[in-house]
C-alpha positions, 0 to 999 in steps of 0.5 A, a space after each residue: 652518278 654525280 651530277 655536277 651541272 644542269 642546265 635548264 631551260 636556258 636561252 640567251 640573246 643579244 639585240 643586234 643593231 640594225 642601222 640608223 633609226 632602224 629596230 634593234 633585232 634580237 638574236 637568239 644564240 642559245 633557245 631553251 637548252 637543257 643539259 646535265 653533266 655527270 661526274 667523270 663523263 666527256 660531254 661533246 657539243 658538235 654543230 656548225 659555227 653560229 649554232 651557240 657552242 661557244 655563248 653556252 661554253 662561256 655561260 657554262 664558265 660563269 662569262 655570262 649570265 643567261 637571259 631567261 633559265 638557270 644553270 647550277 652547278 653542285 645544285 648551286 645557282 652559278 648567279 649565286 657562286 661568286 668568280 673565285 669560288 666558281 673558279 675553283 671548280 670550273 676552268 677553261 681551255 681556249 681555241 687560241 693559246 697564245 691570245 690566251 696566255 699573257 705574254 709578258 708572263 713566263 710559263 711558270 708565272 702564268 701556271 701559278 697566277 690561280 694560285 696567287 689570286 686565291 693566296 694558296 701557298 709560299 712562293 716556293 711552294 707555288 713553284 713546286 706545285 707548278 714544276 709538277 703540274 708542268 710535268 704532267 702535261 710534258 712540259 720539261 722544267 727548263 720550260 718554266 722561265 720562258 715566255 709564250 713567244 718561245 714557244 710552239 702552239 702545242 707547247 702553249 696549249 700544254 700551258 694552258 691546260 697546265 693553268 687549267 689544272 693546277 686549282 684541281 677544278 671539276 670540270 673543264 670547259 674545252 672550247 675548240 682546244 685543238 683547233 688552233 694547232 697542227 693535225 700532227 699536234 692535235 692528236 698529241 693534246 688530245 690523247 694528253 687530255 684523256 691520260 689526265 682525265 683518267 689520272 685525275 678524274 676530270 670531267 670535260 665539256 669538249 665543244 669543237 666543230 671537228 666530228 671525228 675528235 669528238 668521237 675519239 674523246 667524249 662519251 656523250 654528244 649533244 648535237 646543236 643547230 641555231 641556238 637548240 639541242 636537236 640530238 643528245 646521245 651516248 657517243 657510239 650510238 650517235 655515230 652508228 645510228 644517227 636519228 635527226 637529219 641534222 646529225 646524218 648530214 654531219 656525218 656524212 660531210 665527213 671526208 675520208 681517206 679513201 682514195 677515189 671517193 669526192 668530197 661528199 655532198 652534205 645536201 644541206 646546201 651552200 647557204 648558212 641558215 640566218 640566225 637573226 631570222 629564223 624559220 617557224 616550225 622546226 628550225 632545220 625544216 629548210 635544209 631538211 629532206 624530210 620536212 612535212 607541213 608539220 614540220 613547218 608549222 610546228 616546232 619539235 622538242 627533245 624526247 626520249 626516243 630508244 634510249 636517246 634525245 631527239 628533236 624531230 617528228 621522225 625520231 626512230 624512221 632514220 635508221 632505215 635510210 644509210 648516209 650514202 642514201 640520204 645523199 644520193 
């Protein structure tokens, strides 16, 4: 299988200002990820908000180079593909369509803009390259000549993987693209983003907070936590049998419809782990119900465990213990 992107080794970190005539302090938002994309595969990344989905997302883009490692894509360093080029091959799909569209374009220039950029084509045939690019997403040609405020969030977000679309890249990057709509909406761009990748032999990085989307659309799912992978997994491995307390308490701080049940108890607690001042050893070992003096003291990496990734002392002990179990 084609490998299209490897990340390896990759951190990145900001120095966060911490007041006058204070030391800067430096904040480690990705810590040393490594991470390959083969041709075809929809790779999820899950993890709680401030965990680094969206600094990787935007490295992944070419955004933003990484601070220590290296990502290649095709075996070629993104610090050595120029922004056109990595355009052609790369492109987003943003959390917010509206911020992301330019509102005094219309539906059919904003399509096209790639096209202009990169001189592909007569005006005419731009036209009819985004009428048919338009069509794919369900967006009707009488679309074409309004603007981004006529619009519905779906509608938008239609446009915008439209735009996504129309260089014919690799890959896609979808951060959050769901996020932003209606629960009803959701489930219409989601099952449009799996029709268009078996039409077009697209390959994704799905990267959303929302477990139960990244199980109906990726293939595989990296688990992130402070700025590191914790779990790496096919899909229906990870959500059978999760192996890392991280990933089972995720899962089990999914609500269900079943009438009766409360709203479950992740038994991570209320407080958000501080990025700017992260614990030694393992970095889920404050929040981990299972944590060991060797788990405070030393700092667990990914390894192949029965077929799979995980960061943990106790990889293959998990499967033991239920959700229910764990939470009681």
């Amino acid at each position: 299988m084609q490998t299209l992107i490897e990340v390896n080794n990759v951190t990145r970190s900001f120095a966060i200002s911490a007041g006058l005539f204070k030391k800067q302090r430096i904040l480690h938002a990705v810590n040393g990820i490594n991470l390959s994309l083969q041709k075809g595969e929809v790779l999820g990344i899950v993890g709680e908000s401030g965990c680094g989905k969206s600094t990787l997302a935007r490295m992944l883009l070419g955004l933003m180079p990484p601070s220590t490692g290296h990502i290649s894509f095709n075996g070629t360093d993104l610090t050595k593909l120029d922004r056109k080029t990595m355009a052609k091959q790369v492109q987003p799909v943003f959390q917010d369509p509206f911020s992301s569209l330019n509102p005094r374009r219309t539906v059919a220039s904003i399509v096209a803009f790639p096209l202009e950029v990169h001189g592909i084509g007569t005006a005419q045939e731009r036209r009819q390259k985004t009428l048919e690019i338009m069509d794919m997403v369900g967006l009707p040609a009488r679309f074409a000549d309004r603007y981004p405020k006529e619009l519905s969030g779906g509608q938008r977000q239609r446009v915008a993987i439209a735009r996504a679309l129309i260089m014919k890249p690799d890959v896609i990057i979808c951060d959050e693209p769901t996020s932003a709509l209606d629960v009803s909406v959701q489930s219409q761009i989601l099952n449009l983003l799996m029709d268009l990748r078996h039409e077009l032999n697209l390959t994704y990085v799905f990267i959303s907070h929302n477990l139960a989307v990244v199980e109906h659309i990726a293939t595989r799912v990296a688990v992130m936590y402070l700025g590191r992978v914790v779990e790496l997994s096919d899909t229906a491995r990870l959500f059978s049998d999760p192996q890392h307390p991280y990933t089972r308490a995720l899962l089990g701080s999914v609500l269900t419809p079943e009438p009766g049940l409360p709203i479950p108890d992740t038994g991570l607690g209320l407080a958000f782990p501080d990025p700017l001042n992260p614990p030694t050893g393992c970095v889920f070992n404050p929040r981990c119900h299972m944590a060991t003096e060797q788990c405070r003291s030393e700092q667990p990496f990914l390894n192949r465990h029965d077929g799979r990734e995980v960061a943990c002392f106790f990889a293959g002990q998990h499967s033991q213990l239920s959700l229910k179990e764990m939470h009681s």
